[in-house]
Structure formats: structure tokens, C-alpha cells
GUTI-245314 format. One record per atom (N, C-alpha, C, O): atom name; x, y, z; residue number from 1. Coordinates in nm, 3 decimals, decimal comma. Atoms other than C-alpha are relative to their C-alpha. Layout:
<rs>
<"CA" <X Y Z> NUM>;
...
</rs>
This chain:
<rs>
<"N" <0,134 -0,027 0,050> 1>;
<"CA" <-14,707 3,987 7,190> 1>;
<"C" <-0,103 -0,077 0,081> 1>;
<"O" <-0,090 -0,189 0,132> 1>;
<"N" <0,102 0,067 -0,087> 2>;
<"CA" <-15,023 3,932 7,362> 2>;
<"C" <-0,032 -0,134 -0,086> 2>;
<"O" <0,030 -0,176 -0,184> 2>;
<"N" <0,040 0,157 0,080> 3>;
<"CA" <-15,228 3,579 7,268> 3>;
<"C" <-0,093 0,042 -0,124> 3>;
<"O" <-0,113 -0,006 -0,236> 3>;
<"N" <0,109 -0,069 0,127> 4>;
<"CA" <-15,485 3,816 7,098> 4>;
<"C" <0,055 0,033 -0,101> 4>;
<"O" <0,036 -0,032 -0,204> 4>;
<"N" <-0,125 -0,081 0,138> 5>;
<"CA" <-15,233 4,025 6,860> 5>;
<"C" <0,044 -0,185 -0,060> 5>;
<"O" <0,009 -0,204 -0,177> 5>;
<"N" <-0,009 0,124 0,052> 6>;
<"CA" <-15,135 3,634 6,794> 6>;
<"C" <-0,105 -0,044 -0,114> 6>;
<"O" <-0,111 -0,046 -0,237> 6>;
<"N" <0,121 0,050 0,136> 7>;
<"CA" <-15,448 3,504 6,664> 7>;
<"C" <-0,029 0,143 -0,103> 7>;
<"O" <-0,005 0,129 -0,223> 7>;
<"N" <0,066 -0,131 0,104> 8>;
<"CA" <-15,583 3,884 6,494> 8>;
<"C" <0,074 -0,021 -0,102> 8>;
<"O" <0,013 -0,021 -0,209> 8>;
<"N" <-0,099 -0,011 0,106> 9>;
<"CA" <-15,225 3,843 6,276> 9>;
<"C" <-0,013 -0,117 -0,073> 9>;
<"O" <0,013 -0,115 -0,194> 9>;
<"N" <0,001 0,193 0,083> 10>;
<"CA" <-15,282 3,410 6,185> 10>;
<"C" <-0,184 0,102 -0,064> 10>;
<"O" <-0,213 0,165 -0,166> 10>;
<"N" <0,152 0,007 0,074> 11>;
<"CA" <-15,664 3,482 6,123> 11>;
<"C" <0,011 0,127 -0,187> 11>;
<"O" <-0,027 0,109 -0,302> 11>;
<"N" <-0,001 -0,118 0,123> 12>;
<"CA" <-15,580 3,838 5,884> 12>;
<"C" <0,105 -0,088 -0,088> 12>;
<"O" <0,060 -0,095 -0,202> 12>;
<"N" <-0,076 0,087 0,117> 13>;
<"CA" <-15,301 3,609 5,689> 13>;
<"C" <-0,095 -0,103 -0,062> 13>;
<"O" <-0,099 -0,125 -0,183> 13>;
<"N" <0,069 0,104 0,064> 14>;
<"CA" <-15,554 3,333 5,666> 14>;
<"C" <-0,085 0,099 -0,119> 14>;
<"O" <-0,078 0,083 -0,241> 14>;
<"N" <0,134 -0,120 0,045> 15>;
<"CA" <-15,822 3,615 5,546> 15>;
<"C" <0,044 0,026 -0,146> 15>;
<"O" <-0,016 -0,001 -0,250> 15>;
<"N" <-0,033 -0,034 0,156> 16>;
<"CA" <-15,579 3,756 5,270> 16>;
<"C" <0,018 -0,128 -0,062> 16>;
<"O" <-0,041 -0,122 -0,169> 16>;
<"N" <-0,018 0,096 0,061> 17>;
<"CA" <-15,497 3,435 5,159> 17>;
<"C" <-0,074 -0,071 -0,075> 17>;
<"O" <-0,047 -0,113 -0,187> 17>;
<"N" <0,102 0,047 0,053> 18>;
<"CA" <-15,815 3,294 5,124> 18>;
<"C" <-0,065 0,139 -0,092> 18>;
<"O" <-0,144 0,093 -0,174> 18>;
<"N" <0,053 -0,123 0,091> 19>;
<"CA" <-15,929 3,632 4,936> 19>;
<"C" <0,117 0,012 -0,156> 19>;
<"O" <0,076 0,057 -0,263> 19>;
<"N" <-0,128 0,031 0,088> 20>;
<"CA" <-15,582 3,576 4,707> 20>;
<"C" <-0,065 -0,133 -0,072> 20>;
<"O" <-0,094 -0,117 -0,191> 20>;
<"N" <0,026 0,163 0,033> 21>;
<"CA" <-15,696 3,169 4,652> 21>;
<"C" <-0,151 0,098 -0,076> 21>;
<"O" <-0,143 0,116 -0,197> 21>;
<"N" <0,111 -0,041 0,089> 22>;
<"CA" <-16,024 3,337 4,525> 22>;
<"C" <-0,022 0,053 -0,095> 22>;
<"O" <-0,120 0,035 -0,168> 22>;
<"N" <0,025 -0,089 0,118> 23>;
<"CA" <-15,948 3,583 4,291> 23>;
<"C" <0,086 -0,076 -0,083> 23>;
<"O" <0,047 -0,070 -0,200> 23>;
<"N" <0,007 0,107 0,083> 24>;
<"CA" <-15,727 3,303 4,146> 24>;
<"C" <-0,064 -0,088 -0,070> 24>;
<"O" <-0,032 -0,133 -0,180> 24>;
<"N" <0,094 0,141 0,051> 25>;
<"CA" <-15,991 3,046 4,099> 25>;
<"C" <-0,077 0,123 -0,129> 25>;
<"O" <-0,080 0,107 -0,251> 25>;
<"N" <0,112 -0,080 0,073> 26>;
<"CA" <-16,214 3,324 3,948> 26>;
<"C" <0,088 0,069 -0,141> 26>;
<"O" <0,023 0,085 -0,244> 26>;
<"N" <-0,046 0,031 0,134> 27>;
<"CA" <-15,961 3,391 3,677> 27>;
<"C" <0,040 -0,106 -0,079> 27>;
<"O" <0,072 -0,106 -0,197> 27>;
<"N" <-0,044 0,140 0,072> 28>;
<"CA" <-15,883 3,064 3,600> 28>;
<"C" <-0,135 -0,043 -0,056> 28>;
<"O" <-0,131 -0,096 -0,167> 28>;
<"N" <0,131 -0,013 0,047> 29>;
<"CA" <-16,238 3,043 3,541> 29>;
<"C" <-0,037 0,058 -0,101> 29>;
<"O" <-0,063 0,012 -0,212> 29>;
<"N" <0,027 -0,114 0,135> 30>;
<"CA" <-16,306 3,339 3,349> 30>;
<"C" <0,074 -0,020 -0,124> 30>;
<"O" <0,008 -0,026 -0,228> 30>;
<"N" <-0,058 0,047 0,055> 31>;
<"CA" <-15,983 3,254 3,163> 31>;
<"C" <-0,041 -0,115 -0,087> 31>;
<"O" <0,026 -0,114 -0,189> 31>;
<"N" <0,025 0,092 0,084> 32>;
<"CA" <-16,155 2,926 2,995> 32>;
<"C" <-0,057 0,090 -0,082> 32>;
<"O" <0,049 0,152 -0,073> 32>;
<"N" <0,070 -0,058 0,084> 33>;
<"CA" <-16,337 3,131 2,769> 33>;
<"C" <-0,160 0,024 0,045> 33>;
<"O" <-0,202 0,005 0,159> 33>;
<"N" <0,111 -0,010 -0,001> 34>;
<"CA" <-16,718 3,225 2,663> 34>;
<"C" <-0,099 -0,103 0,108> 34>;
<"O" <-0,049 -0,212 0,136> 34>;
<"N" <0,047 0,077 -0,064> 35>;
<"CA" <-16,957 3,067 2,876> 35>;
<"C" <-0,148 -0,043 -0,115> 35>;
<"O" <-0,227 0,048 -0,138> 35>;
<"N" <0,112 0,075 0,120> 36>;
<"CA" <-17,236 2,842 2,593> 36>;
<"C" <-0,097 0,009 0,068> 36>;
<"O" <-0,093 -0,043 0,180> 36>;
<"N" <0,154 0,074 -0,085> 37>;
<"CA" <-17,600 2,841 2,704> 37>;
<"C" <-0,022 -0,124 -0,033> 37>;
<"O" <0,033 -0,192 -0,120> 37>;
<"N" <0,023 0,144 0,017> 38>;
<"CA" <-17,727 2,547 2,725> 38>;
<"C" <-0,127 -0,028 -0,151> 38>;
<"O" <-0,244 0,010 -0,144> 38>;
<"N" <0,100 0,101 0,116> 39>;
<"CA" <-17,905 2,359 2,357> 39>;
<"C" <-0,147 -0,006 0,053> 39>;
<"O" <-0,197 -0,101 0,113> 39>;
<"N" <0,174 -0,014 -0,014> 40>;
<"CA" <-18,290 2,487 2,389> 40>;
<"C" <-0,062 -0,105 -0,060> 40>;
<"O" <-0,137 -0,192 -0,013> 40>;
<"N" <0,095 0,142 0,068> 41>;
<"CA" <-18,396 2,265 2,125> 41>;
<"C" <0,039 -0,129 0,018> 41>;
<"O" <-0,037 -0,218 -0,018> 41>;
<"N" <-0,041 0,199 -0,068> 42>;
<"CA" <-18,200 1,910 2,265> 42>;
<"C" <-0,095 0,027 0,132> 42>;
<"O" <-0,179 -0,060 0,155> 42>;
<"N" <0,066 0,018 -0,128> 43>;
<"CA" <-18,352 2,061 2,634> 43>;
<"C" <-0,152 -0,066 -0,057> 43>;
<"O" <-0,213 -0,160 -0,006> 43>;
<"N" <0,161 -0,005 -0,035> 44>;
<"CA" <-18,699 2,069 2,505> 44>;
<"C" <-0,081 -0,141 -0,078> 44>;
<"O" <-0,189 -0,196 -0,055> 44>;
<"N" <0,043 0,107 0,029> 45>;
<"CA" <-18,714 1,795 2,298> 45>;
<"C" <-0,014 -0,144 0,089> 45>;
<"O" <-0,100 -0,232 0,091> 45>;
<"N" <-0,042 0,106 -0,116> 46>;
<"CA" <-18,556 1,566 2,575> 46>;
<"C" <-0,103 -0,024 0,090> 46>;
<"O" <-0,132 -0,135 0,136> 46>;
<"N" <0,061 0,002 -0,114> 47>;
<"CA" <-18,811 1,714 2,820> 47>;
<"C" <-0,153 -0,117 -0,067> 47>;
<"O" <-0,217 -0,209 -0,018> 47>;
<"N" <0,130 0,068 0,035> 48>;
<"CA" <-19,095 1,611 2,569> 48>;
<"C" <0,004 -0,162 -0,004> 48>;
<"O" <-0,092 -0,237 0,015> 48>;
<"N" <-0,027 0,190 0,029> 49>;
<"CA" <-18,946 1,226 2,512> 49>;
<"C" <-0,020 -0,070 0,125> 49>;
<"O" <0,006 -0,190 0,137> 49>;
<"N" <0,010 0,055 -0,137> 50>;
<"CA" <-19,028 1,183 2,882> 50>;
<"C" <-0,111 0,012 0,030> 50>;
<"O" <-0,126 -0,027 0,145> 50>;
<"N" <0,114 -0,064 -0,047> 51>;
<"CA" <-19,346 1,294 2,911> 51>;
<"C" <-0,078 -0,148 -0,077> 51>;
<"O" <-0,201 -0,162 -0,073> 51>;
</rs>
């Protein structure tokens, strides 16, 4: 195999891999559950105790 066909085949393994490692993280993520907004009335009071 040429040097090119070399790297094109390492770089496309890296490629899926890192596209594999991603859609992992992103269910392990999603997987924790609901995502909470953040406490309006602790934000706004907080903001005012500074002022």
C-alpha cells in the first residue's frame, strides 16, 4: 500500500471512532435524565442582594 492509502485508512478509523466516542458521551448524557432550569426566584433575588 501506498503511504497515502496508509494515512486515508488511520485518519477514517480515527474519524469513526471519534464519531462512536461521541454518540456515547451524548447518551450518557441524555441518559441522566430531565434537564431542571435553573431557580428564577433564588437567580433574581441573589442578583438583587448585590446590587
Amino acid at each position: 500500500m501506498d503511504r497515502s492509502k496508509i494515512v486515508a485508512v488511520v485518519t477514517g478509523i480515527i474519524s469513526i471512532a471519534l464519531a462512536i466516542a461521541y454518540l456515547l458521551i451524548v447518551q450518557i448524557i441524555d441518559f441522566r435524565g430531565e434537564m431542571l432550569p435553573a431557580p428564577i426566584v433564588d437567580t433574581i433575588i441573589s442578583g438583587l442582594l448585590k446590587i
